[in-house]
KOLTILUM-827021 format. One line per 10 residues: their letters; for each residue x, y, z of C-alpha. Coordinates in nm, 2 decimals. Example, Ala and Ser with C-alpha at 12.3 -4.5 7.8 and 13.67 -1.06 7.14 Angstrom:
BEGIN
AS> 1.23,-0.45,0.78 ~ 1.37,-0.11,0.71
***
This chain:
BEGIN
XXXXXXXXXX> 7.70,9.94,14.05 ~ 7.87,10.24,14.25 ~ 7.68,10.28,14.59 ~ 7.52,10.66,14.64 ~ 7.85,10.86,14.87 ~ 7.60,10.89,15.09 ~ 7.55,10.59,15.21 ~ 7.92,10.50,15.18 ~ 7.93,10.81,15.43 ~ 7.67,10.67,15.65
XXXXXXXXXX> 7.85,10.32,15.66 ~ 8.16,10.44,15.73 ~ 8.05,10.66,16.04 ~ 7.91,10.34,16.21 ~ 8.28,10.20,16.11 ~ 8.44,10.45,16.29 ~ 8.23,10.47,16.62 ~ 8.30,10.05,16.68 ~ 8.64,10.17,16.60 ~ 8.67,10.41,16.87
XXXXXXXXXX> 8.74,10.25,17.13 ~ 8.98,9.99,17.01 ~ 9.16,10.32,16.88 ~ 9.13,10.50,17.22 ~ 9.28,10.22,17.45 ~ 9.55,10.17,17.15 ~ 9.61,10.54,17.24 ~ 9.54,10.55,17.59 ~ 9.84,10.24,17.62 ~ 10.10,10.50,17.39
XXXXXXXXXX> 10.00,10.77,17.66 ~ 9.83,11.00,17.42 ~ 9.68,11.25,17.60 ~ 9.31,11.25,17.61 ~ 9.11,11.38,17.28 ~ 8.93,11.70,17.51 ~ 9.25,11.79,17.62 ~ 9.39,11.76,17.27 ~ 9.11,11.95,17.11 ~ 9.14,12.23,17.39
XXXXXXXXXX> 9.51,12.26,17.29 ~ 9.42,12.30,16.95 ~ 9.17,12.55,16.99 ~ 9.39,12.76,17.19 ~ 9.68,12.72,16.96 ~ 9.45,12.86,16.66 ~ 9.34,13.17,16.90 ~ 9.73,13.26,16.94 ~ 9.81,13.20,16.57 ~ 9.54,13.44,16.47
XXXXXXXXXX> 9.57,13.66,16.76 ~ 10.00,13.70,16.58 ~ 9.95,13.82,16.30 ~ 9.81,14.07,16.07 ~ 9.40,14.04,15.91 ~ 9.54,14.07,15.61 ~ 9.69,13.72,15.57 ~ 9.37,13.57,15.73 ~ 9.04,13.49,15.62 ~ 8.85,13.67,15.88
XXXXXXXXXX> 8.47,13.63,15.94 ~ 8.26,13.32,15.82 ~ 8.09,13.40,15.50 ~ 8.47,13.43,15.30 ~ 8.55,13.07,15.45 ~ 8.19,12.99,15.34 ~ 8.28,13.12,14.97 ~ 8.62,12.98,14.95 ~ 8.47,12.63,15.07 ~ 8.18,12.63,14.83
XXXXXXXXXX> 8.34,12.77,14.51 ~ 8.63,12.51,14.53 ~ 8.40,12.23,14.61 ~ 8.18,12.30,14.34 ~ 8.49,12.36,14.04 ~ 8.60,12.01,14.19 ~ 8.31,11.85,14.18 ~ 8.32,12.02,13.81 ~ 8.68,11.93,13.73 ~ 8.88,11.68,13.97
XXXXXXXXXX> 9.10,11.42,13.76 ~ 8.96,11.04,13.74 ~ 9.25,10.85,13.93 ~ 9.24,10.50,14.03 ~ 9.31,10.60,14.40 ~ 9.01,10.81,14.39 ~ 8.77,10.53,14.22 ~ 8.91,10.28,14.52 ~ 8.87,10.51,14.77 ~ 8.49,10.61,14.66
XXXXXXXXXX> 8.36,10.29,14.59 ~ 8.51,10.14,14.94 ~ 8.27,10.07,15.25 ~ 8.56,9.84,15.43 ~ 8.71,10.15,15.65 ~ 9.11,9.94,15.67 ~ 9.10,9.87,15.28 ~ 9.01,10.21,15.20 ~ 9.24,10.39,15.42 ~ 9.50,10.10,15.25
XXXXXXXXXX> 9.41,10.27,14.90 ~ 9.46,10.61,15.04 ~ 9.79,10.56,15.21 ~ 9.99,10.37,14.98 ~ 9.87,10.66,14.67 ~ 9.96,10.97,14.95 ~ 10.31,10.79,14.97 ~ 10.39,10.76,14.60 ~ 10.25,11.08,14.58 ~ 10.54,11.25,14.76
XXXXXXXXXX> 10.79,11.42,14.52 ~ 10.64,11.26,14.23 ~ 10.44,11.33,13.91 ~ 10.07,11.19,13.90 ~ 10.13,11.07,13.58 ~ 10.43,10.85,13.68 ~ 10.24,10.71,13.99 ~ 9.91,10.60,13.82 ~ 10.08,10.29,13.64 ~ 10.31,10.22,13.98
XXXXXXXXXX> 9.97,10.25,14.18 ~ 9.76,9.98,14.01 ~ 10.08,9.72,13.98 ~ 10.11,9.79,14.31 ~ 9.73,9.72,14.41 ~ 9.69,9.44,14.17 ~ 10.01,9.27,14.35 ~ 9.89,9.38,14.72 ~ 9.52,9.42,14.69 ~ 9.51,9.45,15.13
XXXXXXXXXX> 9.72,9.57,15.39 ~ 9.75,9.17,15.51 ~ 9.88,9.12,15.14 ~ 10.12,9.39,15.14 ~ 10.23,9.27,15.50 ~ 10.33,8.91,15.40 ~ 10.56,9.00,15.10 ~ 10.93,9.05,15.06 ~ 11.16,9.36,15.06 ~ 11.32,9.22,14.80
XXXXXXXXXX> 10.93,9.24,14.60 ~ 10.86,9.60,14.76 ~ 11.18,9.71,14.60 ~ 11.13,9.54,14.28 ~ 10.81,9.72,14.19 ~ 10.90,10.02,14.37 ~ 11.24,10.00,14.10 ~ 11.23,10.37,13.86 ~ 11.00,10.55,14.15 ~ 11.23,10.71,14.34
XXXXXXXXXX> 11.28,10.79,14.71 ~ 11.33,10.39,14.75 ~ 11.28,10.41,15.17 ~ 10.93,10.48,15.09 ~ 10.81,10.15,15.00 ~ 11.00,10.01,15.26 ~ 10.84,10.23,15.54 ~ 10.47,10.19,15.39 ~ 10.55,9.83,15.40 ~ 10.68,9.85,15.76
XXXXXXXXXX> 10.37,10.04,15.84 ~ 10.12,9.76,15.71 ~ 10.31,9.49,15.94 ~ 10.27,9.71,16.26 ~ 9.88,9.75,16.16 ~ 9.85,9.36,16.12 ~ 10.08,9.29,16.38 ~ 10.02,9.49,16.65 ~ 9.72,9.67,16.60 ~ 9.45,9.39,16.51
XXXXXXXXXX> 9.45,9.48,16.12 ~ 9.27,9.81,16.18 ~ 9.43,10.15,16.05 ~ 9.45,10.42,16.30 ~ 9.14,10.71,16.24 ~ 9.28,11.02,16.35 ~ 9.56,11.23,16.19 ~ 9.71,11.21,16.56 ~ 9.74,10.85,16.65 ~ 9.81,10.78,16.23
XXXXXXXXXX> 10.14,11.04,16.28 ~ 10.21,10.84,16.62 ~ 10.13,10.48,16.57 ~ 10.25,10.42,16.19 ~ 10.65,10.42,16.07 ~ 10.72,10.68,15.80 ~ 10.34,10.87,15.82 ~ 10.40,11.26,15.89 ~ 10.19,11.54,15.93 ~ 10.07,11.55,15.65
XXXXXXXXXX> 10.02,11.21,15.52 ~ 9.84,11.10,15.85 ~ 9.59,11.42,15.78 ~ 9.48,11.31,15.42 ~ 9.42,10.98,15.53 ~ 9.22,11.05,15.83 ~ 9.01,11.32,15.64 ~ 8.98,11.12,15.31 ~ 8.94,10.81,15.44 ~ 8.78,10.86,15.77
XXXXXXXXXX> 8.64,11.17,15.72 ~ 8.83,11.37,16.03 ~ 8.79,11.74,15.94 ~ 9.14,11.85,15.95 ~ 9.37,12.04,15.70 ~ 9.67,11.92,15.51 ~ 9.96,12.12,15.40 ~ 10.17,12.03,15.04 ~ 10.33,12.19,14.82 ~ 10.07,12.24,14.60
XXXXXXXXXX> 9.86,12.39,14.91 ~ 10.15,12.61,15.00 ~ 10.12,12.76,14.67 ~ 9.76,12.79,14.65 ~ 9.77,12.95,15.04 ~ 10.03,13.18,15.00 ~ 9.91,13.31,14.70 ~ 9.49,13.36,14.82 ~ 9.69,13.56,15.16 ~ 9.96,13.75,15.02
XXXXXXXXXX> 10.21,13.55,15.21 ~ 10.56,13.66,15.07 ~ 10.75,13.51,15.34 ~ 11.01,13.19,15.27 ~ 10.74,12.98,15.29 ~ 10.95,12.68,15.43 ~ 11.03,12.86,15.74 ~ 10.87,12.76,16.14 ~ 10.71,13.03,16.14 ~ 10.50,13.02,15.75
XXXXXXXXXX> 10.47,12.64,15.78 ~ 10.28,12.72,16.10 ~ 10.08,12.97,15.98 ~ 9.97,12.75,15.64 ~ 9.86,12.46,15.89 ~ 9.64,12.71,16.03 ~ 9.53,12.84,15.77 ~ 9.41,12.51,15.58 ~ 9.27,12.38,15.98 ~ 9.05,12.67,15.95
XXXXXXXXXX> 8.95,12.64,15.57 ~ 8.84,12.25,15.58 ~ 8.52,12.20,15.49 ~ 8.38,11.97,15.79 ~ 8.11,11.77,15.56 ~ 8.29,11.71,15.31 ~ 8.69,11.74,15.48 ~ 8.88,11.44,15.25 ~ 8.65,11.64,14.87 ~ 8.80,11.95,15.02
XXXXXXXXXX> 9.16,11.87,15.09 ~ 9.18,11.70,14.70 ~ 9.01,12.00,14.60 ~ 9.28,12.21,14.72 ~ 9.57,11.99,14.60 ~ 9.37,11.97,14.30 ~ 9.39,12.34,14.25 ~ 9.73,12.43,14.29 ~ 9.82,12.10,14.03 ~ 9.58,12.24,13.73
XXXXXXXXXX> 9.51,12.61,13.79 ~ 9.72,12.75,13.99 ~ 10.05,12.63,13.89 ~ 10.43,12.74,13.97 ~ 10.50,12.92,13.67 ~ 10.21,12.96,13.45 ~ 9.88,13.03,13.68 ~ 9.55,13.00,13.47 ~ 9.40,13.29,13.71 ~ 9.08,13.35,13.46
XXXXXXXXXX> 9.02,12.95,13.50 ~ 9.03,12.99,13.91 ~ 8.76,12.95,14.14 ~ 8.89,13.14,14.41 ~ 9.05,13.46,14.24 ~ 8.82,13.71,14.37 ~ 8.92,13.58,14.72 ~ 9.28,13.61,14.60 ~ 9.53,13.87,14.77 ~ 9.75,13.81,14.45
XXXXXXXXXX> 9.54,13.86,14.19 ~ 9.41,14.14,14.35 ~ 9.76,14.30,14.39 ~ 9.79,14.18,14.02 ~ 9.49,14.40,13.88 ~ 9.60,14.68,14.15 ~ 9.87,14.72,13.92 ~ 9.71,14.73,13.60 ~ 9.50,14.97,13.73 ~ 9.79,15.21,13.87
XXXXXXXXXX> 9.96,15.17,13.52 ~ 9.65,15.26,13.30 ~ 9.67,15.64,13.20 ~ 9.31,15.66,13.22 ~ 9.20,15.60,13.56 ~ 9.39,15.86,13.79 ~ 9.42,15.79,14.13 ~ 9.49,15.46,14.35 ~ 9.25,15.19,14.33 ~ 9.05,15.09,14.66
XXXXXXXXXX> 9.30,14.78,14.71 ~ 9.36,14.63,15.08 ~ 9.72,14.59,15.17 ~ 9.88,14.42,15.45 ~ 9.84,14.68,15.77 ~ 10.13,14.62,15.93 ~ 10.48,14.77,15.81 ~ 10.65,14.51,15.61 ~ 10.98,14.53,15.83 ~ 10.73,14.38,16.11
XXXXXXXXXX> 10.47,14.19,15.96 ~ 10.72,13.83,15.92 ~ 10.41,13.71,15.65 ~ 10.51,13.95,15.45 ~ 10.79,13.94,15.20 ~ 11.16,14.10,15.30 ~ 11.15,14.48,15.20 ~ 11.47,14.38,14.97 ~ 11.22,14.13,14.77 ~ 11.00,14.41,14.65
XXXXXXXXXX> 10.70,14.28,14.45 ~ 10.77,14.24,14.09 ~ 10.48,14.29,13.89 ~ 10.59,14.13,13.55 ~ 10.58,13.76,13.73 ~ 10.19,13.81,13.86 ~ 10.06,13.60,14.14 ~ 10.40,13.38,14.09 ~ 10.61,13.64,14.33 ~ 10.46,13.39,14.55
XXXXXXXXXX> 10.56,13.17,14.72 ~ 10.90,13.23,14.78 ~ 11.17,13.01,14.91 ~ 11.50,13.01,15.04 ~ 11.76,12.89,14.81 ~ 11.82,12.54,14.79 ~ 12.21,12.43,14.91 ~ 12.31,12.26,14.61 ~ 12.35,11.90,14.63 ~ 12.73,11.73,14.75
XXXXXXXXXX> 12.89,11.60,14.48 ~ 13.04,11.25,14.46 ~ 13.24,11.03,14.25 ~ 13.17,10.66,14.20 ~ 13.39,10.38,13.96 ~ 13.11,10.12,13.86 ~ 13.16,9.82,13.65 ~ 12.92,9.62,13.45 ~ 13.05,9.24,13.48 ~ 12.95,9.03,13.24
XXXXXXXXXX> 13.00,8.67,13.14 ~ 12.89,8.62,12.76 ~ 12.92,8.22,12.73 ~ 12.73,8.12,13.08 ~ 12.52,7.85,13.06 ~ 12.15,7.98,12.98 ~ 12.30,8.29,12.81 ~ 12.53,8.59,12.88 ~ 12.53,8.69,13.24 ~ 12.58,9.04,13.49
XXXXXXXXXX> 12.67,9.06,13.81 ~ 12.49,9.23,14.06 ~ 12.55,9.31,14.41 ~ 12.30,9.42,14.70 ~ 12.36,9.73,14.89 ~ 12.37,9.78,15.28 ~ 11.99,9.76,15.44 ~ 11.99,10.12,15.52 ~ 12.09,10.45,15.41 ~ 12.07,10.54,15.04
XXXXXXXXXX> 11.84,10.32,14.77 ~ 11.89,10.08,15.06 ~ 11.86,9.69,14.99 ~ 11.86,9.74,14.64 ~ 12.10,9.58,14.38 ~ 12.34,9.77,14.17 ~ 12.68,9.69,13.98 ~ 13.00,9.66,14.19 ~ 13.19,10.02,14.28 ~ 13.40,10.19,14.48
XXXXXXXXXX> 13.46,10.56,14.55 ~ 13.66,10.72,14.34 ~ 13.96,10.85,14.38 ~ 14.17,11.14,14.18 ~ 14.42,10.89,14.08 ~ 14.31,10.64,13.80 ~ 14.58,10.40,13.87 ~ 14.44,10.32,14.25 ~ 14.10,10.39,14.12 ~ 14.15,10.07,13.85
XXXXXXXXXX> 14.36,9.86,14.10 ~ 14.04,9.94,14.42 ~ 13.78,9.84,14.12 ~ 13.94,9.54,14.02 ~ 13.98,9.46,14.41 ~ 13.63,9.50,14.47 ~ 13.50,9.28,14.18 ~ 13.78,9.01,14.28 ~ 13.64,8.99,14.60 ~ 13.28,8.89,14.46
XXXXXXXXXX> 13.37,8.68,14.10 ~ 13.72,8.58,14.25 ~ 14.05,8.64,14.03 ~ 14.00,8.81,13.73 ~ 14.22,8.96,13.41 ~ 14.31,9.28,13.52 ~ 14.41,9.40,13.18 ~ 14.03,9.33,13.04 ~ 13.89,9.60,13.30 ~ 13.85,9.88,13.04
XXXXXXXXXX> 13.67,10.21,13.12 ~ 13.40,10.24,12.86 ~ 13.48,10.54,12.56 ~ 13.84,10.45,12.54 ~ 13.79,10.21,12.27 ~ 13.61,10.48,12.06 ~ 13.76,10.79,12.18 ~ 14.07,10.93,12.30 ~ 14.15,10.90,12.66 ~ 13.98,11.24,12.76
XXXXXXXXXX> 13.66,11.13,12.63 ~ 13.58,10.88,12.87 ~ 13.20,10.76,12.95 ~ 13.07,10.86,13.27 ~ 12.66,10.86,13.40 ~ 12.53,11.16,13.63 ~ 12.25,11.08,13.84 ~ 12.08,11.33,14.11 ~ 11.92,11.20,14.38 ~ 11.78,11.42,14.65
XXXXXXXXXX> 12.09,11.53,14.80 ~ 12.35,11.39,14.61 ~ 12.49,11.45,14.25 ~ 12.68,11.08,14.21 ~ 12.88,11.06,13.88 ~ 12.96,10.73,13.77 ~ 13.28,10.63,13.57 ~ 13.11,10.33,13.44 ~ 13.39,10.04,13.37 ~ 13.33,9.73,13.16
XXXXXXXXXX> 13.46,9.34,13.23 ~ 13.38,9.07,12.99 ~ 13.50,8.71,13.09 ~ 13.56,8.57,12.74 ~ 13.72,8.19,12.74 ~ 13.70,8.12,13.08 ~ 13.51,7.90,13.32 ~ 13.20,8.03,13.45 ~ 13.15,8.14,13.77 ~ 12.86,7.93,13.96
XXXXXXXXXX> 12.93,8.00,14.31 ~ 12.95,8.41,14.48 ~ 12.90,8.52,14.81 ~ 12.57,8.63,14.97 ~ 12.43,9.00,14.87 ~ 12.56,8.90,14.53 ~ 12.39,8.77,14.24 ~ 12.40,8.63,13.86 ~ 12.12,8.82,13.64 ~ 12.04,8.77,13.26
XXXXXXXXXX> 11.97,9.08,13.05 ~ 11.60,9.02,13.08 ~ 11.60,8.97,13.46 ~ 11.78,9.27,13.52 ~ 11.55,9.49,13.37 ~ 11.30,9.33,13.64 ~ 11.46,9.31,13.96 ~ 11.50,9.60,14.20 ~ 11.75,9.85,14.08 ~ 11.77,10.17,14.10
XXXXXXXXXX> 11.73,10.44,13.79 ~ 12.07,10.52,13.81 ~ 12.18,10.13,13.72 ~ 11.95,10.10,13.42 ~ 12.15,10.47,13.28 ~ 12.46,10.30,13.38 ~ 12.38,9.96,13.15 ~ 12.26,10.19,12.87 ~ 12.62,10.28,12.86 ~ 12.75,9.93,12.85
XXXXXXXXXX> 12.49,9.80,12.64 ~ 12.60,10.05,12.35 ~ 12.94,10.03,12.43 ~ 12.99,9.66,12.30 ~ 13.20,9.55,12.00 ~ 13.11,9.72,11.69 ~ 12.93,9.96,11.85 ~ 12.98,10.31,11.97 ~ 12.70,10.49,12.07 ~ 12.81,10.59,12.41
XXXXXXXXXX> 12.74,10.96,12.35 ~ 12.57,11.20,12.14 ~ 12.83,11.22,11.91 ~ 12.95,10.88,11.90 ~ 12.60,10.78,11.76 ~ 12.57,10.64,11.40 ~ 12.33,10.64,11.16 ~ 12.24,10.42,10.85 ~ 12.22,10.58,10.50 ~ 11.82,10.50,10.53
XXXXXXXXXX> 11.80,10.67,10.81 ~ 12.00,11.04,10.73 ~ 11.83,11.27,10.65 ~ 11.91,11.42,10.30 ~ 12.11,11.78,10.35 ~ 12.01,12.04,10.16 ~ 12.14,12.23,9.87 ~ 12.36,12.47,10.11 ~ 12.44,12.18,10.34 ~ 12.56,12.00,10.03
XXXXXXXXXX> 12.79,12.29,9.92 ~ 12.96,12.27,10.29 ~ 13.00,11.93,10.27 ~ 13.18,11.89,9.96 ~ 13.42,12.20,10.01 ~ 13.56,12.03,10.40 ~ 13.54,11.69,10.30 ~ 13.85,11.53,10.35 ~ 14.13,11.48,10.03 ~ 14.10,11.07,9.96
XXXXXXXXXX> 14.38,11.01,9.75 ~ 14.28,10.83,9.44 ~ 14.58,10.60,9.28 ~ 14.63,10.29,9.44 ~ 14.95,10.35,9.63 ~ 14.82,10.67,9.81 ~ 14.53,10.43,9.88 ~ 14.69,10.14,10.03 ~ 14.90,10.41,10.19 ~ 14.60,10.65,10.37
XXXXXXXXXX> 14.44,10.22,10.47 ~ 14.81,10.13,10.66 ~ 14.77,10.48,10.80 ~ 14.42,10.44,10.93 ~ 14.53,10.06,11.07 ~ 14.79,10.18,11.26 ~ 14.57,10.50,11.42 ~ 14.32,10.18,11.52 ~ 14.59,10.01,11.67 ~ 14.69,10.31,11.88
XXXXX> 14.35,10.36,11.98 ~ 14.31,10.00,12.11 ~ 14.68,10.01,12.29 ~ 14.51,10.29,12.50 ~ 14.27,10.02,12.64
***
């Protein structure tokens, strides 16, 4: 049976004062300054932030902070999502397992869909219940189950994190957003305030991007919101906002918000708890107002005092407000430099008769930089010729597999298609569009090969979809997989499809059909005739191999 929140509060307050001093001389021995001093800082930094900039992008007496605090707590309390991290979390009285539950869903969190993370999230937790489980496991298991989630240094950074907190810091996770950013490998600004506030209950703000739409949009704040100077300003903003009963409720809350109602590009404003605090939607209904015939005059509507070629909140005088996109004129954000593109030859090596069924080889990457430590078919870079590019492929897998028949390295599509129409795989990462010319080798009638150096490995079919590669692989076997004899299903067009399964054309369709079909001939020497024809096309195809 769930125990009452507020008891789990009250538990978890006489947690975190026998915490306090473990936490203050693990601070005091990193040369943090003292908290009074920190909290003066603070206090004085807010003072200057609002003393910068124009009222009109601030809330600015009590009672609106009050209203905005108690009508998203209420909707949330109303509407918040059931997620496993949120059960854990609620129903936890042990302060390190809790924050544990907390961290590791803020970190898969990051850049990725709810609805991708939930199934990750319990693996993950069923595998690693603790952070003294997660400690004494492998990066080679981290990656595994990480494999499909993206961003791959995250589960090697949360992991590094939960073997400095058993190592070094007696199994106790940090309390404050301060000393969480500090102590703990890979935990930034904003991940080290949603666990300190949700797990701890520290009343202090967190910034992401579904805050940064929700806050730009309640103050009218038209700026490129990933600047110094808006990021700052947002941090403030949500510092001020935080409820300070109810700090970890009211950071969801907000997150929660800007994920189901107030969305990038189709806002459910009727549906939001805050609109009548919101300087968009009021600016929305200004304009209605202005452009209905029947009420003369401009509506009592408060805009932003300052002249827009001062006030850096508001948006660029060349980025006039557009009323047909609503309250989605904000935020706005510089344009993204497009990601560097690269060229990669990758083949899939495969030996069909080894014992214990047909085998791939796979081959580990370097331990840092990108999807490091994970495993991934041999490649090189490619290069604009395809004759080096062939010979530095062959090169590479030669010096894992040892000699190999150079004339069976075939670049997959030439089989079924002309030379032009050869099968590549694009994959975009974060900041790199990497094509792959994907390459097949299959090692028919000869010994098998045992033996291969370390960071290179043997896999069945069925083990490779299980161990830790990346995405990009699995596209890149796809390829292979329907690129095997008989098949040809590399490409949209190369797909075939059983009578059963065609659909029947109609009359029209028919009509078409008949009148550019093809001539067969019917007599039996035009026949024999059009099948040496078609032979010797087939032979030409497969001398391009």
């Amino acid at each position: 049976m769930k125990k009452p929140q507020a008891a789990v509060r009250s538990r978890l307050r006489k947690q975190a004062s026998r915490q306090e001093g473990r936490e203050k001389r693990v601070l005091s021995s990193s040369q943090v300054k003292p908290s009074t001093a920190a909290g003066l800082a603070k206090r004085q930094e807010e003072a200057a932030w609002q003393a910068s900039v124009s009222s009109y992008h601030l809330f600015r007496d009590t009672a609106e902070v009050m209203a905005f605090r108690e009508n998203l707590l209420n909707w949330y309390d109303r509407e918040k999502r059931d997620l496993p991290w949120r059960r854990l979390a609620e129903g936890e009285v042990d302060l390190d397992r809790r924050a544990y539950a907390v961290w590791v869903s803020e970190v898969m969190l990051q850049q990725t869909q709810v609805a991708t993370v939930i199934d990750y999230y319990t693996r993950w937790m069923q595998k690693w219940p603790t952070l003294q489980d997660l400690a004494s496991a492998s990066l080679e298991e981290v990656n595994q189950l990480w494999a499909g989630l993206g961003y791959y240094s995250r589960g090697r950074r949360l992991q590094q994190g939960a073997r400095k907190v058993v190592e070094e810091l007696g199994g106790h996770v940090p309390h404050t957003a301060e000393s969480l950013q500090r102590l703990l490998p890979g935990v930034g600004r904003y991940t080290a305030g949603a666990i300190a506030s949700i797990a701890f209950g520290q009343a202090t703000g967190v910034v992401d991007g579904n805050v940064i739409r929700v806050l730009c949009r309640v103050r009218a704040i038209g700026a490129d919101s990933s600047s110094t100077l808006v990021s700052q300003h947002l941090w403030g903003l949500s510092q001020q906002l935080v409820d300070p009963a109810r700090p970890g409720d009211f950071n969801q809350a907000a997150m929660e918000l800007g994920a189901l109602v107030c969305t990038p590009q189709h806002p459910r404003c009727s549906q939001c708890p805050v609109r009548s605090l919101c300087r968009a939607h009021q600016k929305v209904e200004r304009g209605k107002l202005l452009a209905s015939q029947s009420l003369p005059g401009s509506p009592d509507v408060e805009e932003c005092a300052s002249s827009t070629e001062q006030c850096q909140l508001c948006a660029h005088p060349t980025e006039p407000w557009d009323q047909t996109l609503g309250v989605t004129n904000f935020p706005r954000k510089a344009s993204r430099r497009p990601p560097r593109e690269e060229r990669s030859a990758i083949c899939v090596l495969e030996q069909p008769r080894a014992p214990g069924g047909p085998q791939i080889l796979l081959v580990q990457r370097p331990s840092s930089g990108l999807l490091a430590g994970l495993w991934e078919f041999p490649s090189v870079t490619a290069e604009a010729s395809g004759r080096c590019q062939h010979e530095a492929l062959l090169q590479e897998l030669q010096s894992w597999a040892g000699p190999l028949p150079a004339s069976h390295l075939q670049h997959l599509g030439q089989a079924c298609f002309s030379p032009l129409t050869l099968l590549q795989v694009v994959h975009t990462f974060s900041h790199i569009k990497l094509t792959y010319q994907v390459y097949g080798l299959a090692l028919e009638g000869q010994t098998p090969v045992t033996i291969v150096p370390p960071g290179a490995r043997w896999l069945t079919r069925e083990e490779f979809h299980t161990a830790a590669v990346s995405t990009a692989m699995k596209k890149v076997f796809r390829v292979y997989e329907g690129q095997q004899p008989g098949i040809c299903k590399g490409s949209k067009r190369s797909q075939v499809s059983t009578p059963s399964s065609r659909k029947k054309p109609s009359p029209g369709q028919q009509l078409l059909d008949n009148f550019f079909r093809p001539l067969i001939p019917t007599d039996s020497s035009n026949l024999n005739k059009h099948k040496q024809e078609e032979q010797q096309m087939e032979r030409e195809k497969q001398a391009l191999c």
